[in-house]
C-alpha positions as CSV (number, residue, x, y, z in Angstrom):
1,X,15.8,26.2,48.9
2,X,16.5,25.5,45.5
3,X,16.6,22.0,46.0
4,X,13.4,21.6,47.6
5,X,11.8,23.8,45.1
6,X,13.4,21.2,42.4
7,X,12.0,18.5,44.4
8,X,8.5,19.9,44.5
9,X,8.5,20.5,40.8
10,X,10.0,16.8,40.2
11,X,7.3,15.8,42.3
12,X,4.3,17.2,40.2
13,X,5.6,16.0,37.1
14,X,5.3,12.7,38.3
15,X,2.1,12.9,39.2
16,X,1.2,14.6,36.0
17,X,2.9,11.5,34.3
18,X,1.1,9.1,36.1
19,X,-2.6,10.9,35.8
20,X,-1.9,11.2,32.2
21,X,-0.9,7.1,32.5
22,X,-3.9,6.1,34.1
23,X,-6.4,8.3,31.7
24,X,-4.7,6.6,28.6
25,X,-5.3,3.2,30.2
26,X,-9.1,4.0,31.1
27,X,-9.2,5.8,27.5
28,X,-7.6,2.9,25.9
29,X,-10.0,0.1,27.9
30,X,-13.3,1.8,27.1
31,X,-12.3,2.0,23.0
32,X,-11.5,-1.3,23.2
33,X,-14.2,-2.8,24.8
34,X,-16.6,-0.1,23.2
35,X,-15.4,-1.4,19.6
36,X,-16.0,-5.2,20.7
37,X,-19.3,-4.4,21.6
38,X,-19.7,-2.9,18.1
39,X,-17.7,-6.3,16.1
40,X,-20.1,-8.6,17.7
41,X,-23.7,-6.4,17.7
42,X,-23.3,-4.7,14.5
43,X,-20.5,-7.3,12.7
44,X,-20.3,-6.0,9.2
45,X,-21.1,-3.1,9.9
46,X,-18.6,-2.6,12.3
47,X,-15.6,-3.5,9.9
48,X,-17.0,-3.8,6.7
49,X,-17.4,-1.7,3.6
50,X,-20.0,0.7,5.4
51,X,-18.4,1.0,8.8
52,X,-20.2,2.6,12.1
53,X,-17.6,1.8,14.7
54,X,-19.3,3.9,17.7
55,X,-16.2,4.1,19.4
56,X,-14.9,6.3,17.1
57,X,-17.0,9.0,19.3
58,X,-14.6,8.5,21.4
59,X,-11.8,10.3,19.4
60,X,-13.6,13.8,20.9
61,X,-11.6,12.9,24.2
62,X,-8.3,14.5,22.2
63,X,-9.9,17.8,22.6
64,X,-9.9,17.7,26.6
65,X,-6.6,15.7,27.1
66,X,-3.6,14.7,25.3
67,X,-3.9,11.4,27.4
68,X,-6.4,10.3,24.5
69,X,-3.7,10.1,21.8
70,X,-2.4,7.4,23.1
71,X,-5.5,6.1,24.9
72,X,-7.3,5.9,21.7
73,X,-4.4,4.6,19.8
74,X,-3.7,1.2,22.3
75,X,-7.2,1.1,22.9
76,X,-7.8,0.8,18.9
77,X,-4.4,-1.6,18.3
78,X,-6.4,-4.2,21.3
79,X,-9.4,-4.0,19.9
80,X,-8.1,-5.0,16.3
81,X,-6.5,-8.0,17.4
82,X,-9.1,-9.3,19.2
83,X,-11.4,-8.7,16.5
84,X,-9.1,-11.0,14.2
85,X,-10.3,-13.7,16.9
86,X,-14.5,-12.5,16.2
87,X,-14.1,-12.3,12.6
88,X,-11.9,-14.7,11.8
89,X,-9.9,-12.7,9.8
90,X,-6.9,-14.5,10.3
91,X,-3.4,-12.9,9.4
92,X,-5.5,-10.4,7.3
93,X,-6.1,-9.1,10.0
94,X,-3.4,-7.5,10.9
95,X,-3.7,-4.9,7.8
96,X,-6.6,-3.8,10.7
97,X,-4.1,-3.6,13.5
98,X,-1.5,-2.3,11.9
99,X,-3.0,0.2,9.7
100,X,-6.3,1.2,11.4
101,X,-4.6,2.0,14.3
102,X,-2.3,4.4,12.2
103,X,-5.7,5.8,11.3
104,X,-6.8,6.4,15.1
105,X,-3.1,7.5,15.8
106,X,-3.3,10.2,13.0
107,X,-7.2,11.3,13.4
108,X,-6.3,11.6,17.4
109,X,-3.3,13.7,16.6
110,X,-5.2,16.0,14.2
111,X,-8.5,16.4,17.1
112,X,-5.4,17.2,19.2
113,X,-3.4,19.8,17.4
114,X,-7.0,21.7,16.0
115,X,-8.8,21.5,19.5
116,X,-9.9,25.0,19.4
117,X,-11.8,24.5,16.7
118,X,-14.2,21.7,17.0
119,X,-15.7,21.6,13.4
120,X,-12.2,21.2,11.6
121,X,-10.7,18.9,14.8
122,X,-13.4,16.4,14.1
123,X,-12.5,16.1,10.5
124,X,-9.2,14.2,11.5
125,X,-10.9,11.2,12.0
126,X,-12.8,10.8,9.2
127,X,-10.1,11.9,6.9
128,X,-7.7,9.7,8.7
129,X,-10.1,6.2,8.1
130,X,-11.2,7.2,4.9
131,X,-8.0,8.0,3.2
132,X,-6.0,4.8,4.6
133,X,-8.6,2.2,5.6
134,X,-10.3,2.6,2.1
135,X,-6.6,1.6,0.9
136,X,-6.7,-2.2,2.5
137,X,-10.3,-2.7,2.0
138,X,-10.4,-4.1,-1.3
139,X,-7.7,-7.1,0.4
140,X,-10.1,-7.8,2.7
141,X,-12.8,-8.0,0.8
142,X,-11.6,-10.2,-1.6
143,X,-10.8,-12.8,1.4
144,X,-14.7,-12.6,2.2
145,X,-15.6,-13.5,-1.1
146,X,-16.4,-10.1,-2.3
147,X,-16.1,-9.9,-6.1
148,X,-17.7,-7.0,-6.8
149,X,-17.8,-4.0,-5.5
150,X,-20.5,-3.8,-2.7
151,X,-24.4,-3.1,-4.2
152,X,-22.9,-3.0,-7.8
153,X,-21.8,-5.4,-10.6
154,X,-18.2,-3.9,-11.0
155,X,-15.8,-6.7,-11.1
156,X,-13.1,-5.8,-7.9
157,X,-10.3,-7.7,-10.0
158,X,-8.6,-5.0,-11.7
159,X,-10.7,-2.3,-10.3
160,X,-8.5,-1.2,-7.5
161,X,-9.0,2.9,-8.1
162,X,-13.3,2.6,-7.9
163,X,-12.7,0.1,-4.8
164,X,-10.3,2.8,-3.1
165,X,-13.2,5.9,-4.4
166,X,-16.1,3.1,-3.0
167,X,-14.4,3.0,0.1
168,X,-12.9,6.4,0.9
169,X,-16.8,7.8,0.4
170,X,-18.6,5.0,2.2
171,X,-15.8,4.9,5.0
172,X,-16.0,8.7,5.1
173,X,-19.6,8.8,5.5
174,X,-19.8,6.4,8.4
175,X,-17.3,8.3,10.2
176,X,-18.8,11.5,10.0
177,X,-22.1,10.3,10.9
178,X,-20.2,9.0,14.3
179,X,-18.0,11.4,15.0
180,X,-20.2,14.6,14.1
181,X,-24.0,12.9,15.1
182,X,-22.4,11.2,18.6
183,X,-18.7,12.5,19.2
184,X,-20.3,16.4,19.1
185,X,-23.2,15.7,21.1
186,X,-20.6,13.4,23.6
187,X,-17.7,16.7,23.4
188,X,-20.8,19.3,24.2
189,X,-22.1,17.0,27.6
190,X,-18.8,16.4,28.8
191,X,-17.3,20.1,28.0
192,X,-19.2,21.2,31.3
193,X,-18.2,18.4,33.9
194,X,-16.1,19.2,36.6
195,X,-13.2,16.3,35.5
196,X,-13.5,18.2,31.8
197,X,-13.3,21.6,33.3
198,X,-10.6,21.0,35.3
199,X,-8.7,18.9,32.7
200,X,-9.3,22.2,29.8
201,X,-8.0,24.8,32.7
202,X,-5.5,23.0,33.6
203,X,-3.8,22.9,30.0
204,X,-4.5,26.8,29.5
205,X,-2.8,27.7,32.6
């Protein structure tokens, strides 16, 4: 009896494994192709000083499943290196994959660990971007022929600490606006579908 009961158990931790697998591939394909979609309508705006990546919304999917931490995180590491191919960014580039995927990884894992409270889980993201994206930006800029800090006359040369402030508020901004004015409004629709529902009980039980 105790074998079979091991067995059973065994049993629905595989499946477990494998639902959680297949959610962080569907998670992880929708970022992706969500973010391309962003690189090649909104370009600049997509990767650039002012960013509105809407696929950050998607960073609200932490609160129903822990399948989004990784999800999010692959789905943000893809999108980054295909965006070197759109942009033409080159070996640059890789500052985005490498360190603006650590800013999904850590903004996921924040939505994650403050889930019960929406208002402060939401503020991982922005945080996340603002802090370490704002620290490669001025790099990047500079490749694009940037020499001053965007809509002002101060010379980026030598001006790394207003370049990191310019970015960590602009950045900032841009996130919230997508995480708080579409992530909330995407966490409040989905909180009351039966796949949601299910997904919430089942962690609580």
């Amino acid at each position: 009896m105790e074998s079979v009961s091991r067995n059973k158990e065994n049993t629905m931790k595989t499946k477990m494994s494998s639902s959680l697998l297949a959610r962080a591939g569907m998670i992880a394909a929708v970022y992706a192709a969500l973010t391309v979609l962003c690189l090649t309508v909104l370009q600049g705006l997509a990767w650039g000083p002012i960013q509105f990546r809407l696929s950050e919304a998607l960073c609200v999917l932490a609160l129903f499943t822990p399948a989004a931490v990784p999800g999010l995180t692959i789905g943000c590491i893809i999108a980054n290196l295909l965006g070197i191919a759109l942009n033409g960014t080159g070996a640059l580039g890789l500052l985005d994959v490498v360190f603006g995927s650590l800013a999904t990884l850590l903004g996921a894992l924040w939505v994650r660990r403050f889930r019960d409270r929406v208002g402060i889980a939401l503020l991982g993201p922005v945080l996340a971007n603002a802090l370490i994206v704002a620290a490669y930006l001025p790099i990047i800029l500079a490749a694009f022929g940037f020499y001053t800090i965007p809509f002002t006359d101060i010379d980026l040369v030598g001006s790394y600490p207003l370049m990191y402030l310019f970015g960590f508020i602009t950045i900032g901004l841009g996130e919230a606006v997508v995480v708080y004015a579409l992530g909330l409004p995407l966490y409040r629709a989905l909180k009351n579908t039966p796949l949601f529902k299910q997904e919430t009980q089942a962690q609580q039980s």
